[in-house]
DRENLUMNU-514376 format. One line per 5 residues: their letters; for each residue x negated, y negated, z of C-alpha. Coordinates in nm, 3 decimals, padded with zeros to 5 digits, m for minus. Each point is the difference from the previous one (the first is absolute). Layout:
N
a) X Y Z | ...
END
This chain:
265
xxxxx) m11.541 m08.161 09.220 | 00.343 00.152 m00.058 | 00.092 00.280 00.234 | 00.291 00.309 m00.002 | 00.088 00.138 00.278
xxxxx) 00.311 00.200 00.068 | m00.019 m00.025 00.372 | 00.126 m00.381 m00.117 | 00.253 m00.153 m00.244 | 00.056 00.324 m00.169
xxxxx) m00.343 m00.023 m00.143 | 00.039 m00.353 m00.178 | m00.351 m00.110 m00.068 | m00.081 m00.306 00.169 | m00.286 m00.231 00.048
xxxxx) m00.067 m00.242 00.287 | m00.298 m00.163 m00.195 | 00.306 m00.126 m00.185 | 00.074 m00.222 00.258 | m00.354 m00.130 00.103
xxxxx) 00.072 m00.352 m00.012 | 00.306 m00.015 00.156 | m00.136 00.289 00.264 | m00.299 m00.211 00.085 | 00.262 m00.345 00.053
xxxxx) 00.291 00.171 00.166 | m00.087 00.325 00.194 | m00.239 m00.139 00.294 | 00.262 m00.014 00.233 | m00.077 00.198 00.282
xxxxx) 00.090 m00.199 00.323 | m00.338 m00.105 00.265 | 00.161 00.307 00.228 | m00.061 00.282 m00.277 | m00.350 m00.098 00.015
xxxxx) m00.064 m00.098 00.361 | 00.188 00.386 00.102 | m00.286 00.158 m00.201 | m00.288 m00.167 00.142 | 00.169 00.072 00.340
xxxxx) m00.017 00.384 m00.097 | m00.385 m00.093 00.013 | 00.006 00.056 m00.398 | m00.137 m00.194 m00.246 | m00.197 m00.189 00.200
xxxxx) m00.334 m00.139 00.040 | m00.262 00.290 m00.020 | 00.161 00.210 m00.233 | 00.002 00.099 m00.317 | 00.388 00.035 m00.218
xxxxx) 00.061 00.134 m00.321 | 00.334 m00.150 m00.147 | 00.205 00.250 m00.204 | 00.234 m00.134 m00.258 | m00.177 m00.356 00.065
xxxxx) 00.216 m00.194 m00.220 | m00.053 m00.336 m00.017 | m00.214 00.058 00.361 | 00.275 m00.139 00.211 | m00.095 00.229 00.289
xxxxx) m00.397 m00.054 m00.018 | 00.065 m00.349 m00.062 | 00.224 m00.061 00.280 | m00.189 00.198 00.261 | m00.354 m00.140 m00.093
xxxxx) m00.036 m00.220 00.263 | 00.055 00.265 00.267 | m00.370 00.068 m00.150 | m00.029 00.376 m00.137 | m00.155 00.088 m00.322
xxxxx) 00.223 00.042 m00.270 | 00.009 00.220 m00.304 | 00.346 m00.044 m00.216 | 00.064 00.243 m00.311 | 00.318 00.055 m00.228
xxxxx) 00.041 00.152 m00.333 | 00.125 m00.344 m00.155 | m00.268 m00.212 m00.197 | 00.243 m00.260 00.041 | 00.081 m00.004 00.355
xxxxx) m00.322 00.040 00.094 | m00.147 m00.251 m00.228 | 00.270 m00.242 00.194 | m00.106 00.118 00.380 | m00.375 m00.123 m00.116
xxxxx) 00.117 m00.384 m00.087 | 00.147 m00.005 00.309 | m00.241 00.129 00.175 | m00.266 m00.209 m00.154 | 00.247 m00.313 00.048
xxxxx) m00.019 00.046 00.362 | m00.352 00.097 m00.022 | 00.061 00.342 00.144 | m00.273 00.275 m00.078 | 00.239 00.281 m00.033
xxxxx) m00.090 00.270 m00.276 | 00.215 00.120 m00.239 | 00.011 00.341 m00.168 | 00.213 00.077 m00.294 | 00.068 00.412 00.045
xxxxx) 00.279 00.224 00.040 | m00.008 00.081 00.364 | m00.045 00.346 m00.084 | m00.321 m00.087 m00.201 | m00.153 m00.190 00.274
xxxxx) m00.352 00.143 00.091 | m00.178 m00.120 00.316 | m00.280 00.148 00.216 | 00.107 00.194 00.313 | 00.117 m00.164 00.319
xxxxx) 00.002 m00.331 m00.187 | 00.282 m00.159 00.170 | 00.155 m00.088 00.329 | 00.354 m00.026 m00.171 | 00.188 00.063 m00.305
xxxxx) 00.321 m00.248 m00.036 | 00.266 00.076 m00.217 | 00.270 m00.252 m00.046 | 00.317 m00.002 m00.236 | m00.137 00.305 m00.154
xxxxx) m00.070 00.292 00.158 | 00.244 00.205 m00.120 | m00.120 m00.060 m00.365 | m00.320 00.220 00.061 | m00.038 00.390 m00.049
xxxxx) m00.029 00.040 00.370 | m00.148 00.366 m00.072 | m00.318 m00.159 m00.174 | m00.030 m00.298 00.254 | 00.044 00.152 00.304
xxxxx) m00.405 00.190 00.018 | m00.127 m00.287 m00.171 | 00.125 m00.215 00.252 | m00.091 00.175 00.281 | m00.351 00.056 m00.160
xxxxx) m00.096 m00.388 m00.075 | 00.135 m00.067 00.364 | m00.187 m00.007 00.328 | 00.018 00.202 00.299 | 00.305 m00.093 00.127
xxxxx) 00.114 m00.178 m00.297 | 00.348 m00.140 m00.024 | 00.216 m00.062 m00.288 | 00.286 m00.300 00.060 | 00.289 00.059 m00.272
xxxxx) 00.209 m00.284 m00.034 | 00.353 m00.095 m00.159 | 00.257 m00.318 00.030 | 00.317 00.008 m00.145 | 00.313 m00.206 m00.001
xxxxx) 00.321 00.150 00.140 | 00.267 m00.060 m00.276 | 00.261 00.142 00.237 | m00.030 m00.231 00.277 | m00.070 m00.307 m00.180
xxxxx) 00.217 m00.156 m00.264 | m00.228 m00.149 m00.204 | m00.285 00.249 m00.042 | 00.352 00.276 m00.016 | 00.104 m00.184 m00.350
xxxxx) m00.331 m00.087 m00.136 | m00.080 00.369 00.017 | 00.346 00.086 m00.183 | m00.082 m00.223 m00.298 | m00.317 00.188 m00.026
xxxxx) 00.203 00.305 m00.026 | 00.220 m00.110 m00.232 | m00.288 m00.083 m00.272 | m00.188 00.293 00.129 | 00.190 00.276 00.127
xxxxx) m00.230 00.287 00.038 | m00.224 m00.239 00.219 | m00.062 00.225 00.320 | m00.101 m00.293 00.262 | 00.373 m00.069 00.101
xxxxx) 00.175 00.029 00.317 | m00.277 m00.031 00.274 | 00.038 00.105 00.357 | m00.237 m00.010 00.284 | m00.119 00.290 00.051
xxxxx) m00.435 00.137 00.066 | m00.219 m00.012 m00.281 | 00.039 00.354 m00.179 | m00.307 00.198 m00.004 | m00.081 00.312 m00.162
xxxxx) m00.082 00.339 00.121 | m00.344 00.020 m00.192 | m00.123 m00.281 00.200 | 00.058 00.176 00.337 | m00.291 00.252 m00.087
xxxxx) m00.282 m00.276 00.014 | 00.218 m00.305 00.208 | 00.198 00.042 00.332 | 00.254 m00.291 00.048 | m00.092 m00.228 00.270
xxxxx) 00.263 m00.293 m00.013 | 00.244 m00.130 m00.149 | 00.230 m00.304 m00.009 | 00.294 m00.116 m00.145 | 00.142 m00.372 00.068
xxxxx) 00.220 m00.240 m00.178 | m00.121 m00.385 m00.100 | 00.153 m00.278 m00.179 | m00.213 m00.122 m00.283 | 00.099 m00.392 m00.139
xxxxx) 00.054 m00.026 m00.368 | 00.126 m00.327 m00.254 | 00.217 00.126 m00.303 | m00.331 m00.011 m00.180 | m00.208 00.238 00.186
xxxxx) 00.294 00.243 00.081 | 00.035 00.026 m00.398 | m00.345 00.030 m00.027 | m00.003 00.282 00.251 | 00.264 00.175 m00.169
xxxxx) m00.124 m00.025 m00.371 | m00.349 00.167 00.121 | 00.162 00.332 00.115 | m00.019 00.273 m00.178 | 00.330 00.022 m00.102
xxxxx) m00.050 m00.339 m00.191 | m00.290 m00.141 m00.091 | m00.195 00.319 m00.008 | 00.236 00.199 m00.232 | 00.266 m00.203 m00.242
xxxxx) m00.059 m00.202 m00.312 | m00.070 m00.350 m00.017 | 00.317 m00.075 m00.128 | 00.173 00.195 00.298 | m00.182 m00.198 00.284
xxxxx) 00.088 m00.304 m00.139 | 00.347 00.040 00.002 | m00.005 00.194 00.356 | m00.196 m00.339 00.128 | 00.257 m00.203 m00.135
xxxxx) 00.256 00.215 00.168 | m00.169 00.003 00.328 | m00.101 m00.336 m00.029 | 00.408 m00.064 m00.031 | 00.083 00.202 00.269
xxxxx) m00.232 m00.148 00.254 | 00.138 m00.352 m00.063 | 00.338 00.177 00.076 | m00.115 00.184 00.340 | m00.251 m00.154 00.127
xxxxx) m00.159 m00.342 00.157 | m00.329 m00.127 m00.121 | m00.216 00.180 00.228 | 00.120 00.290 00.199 | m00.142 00.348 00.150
xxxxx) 00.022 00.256 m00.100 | 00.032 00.308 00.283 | m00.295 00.294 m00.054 | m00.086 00.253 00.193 | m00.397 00.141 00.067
xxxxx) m00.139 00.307 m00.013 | m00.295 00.118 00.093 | m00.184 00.320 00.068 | m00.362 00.107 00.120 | m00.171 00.322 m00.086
xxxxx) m00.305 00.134 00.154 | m00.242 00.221 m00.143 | m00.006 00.337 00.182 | m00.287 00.028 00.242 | m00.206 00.330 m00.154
END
């Protein structure tokens, strides 16, 4: 489903269902600690019940199944979500899949134990969510938002891949990261108090192959130009790795994470 926003690329439609295939090959790359730091948090976890925003290709619920809760995974993408079931059903998972606009989402009261959101919070009209969240969550209900991103200024490699992406896409917004807490906005502070948060860096291992295929599934690529255009980025970037880089590498991120609350009544 293609999507305009002007909060992002100067409200260039774009379309992650585009890159499904490539999404569902190269973009489960969350190191053991991202996980294992949530289930520490006592979330996610055996005995409860998640709901997945933005599900993609259900890296999260996927990922996090054996720590045993019950998973729910939606996203407005046919496509992604249509790859998150294969998967799931390769690994003979029993995760359900929704395919819904998270502001479309309609679940009994106090269904939930948490609401995830990872990679895409900021997409949603937080002024819709926020009630409904804190409606289909329990007493005491938590929602865990969640982003990764490389740090183009401190490493070399990830600093040039992201300046080819620039230079075939320049309004692309998702340049020039820095650590810094998850952003959260005032509308959710009327239902949610924030009750931790976390920022820490990791090193995540990549060949040429999966860095490439990393790259061409961000927005600013695969989700948004031509055909034509990302072949002759990937050809470009392809080039420049061979120049810059050994066959497998990492690749510095840094993780943020942040846990809201709903307000006790």
């Amino acid at each position: 489903m293609k999507i305009s926003d002007k909060r992002f690329d100067n409200g260039n439609l774009f379309d992650f269902g585009l890159t499904s295939k490539d999404y569902a090959k190269y973009r489960d790359i969350y190191p053991q600690e991202f996980y294992d730091r949530i289930a520490e948090r006592n979330l996610c976890i055996k005995g409860q019940t998640v709901l997945d925003l933005g599900t993609g290709t259900g890296v999260l619920p996927r990922n996090m199944y054996h720590y045993g809760a019950n998973w729910i995974g939606s996203d407005i993408s046919e496509s992604q979500i249509a790859e998150a079931k294969i998967l799931s059903e390769m690994n003979e998972m029993n995760i359900k899949y929704i395919i819904s606009p998270a502001e479309q989402l309609n679940f009994p009261d106090q269904t939930f134990d948490v609401v995830t959101a990872c990679q895409c919070f900021w997409y949603f009209d937080h002024k819709v969510i926020a009630p409904e969240l804190a409606r289909i969550l329990k007493k005491d209900g938590k929602i865990l938002i969640l982003y990764m991103a490389w740090l183009p200024f401190e490493d070399e490699i990830a600093g040039k891949s992201e300046e080819l992406v620039l230079k075939y896409n320049p309004d692309w917004t998702g340049a020039g990261e820095t650590m810094h807490p998850i952003w959260i906005p005032e509308c959710m502070f009327q239902y949610f108090d924030l009750s931790y948060h976390e920022e820490y860096k990791l090193s995540v291992p990549f060949t040429r192959e999966s860095w490439n295929g990393r790259m061409k599934t961000c927005r600013g690529i695969g989700a948004s130009l031509s055909v034509e255009k990302i072949k002759k980025w990937e050809l470009e970037h392809l080039q420049l790795l061979e120049s810059i880089a050994p066959e497998t590498f990492d690749i510095l991120h840094y993780v943020a994470l942040a846990e809201l609350t709903v307000k006790k009544l």
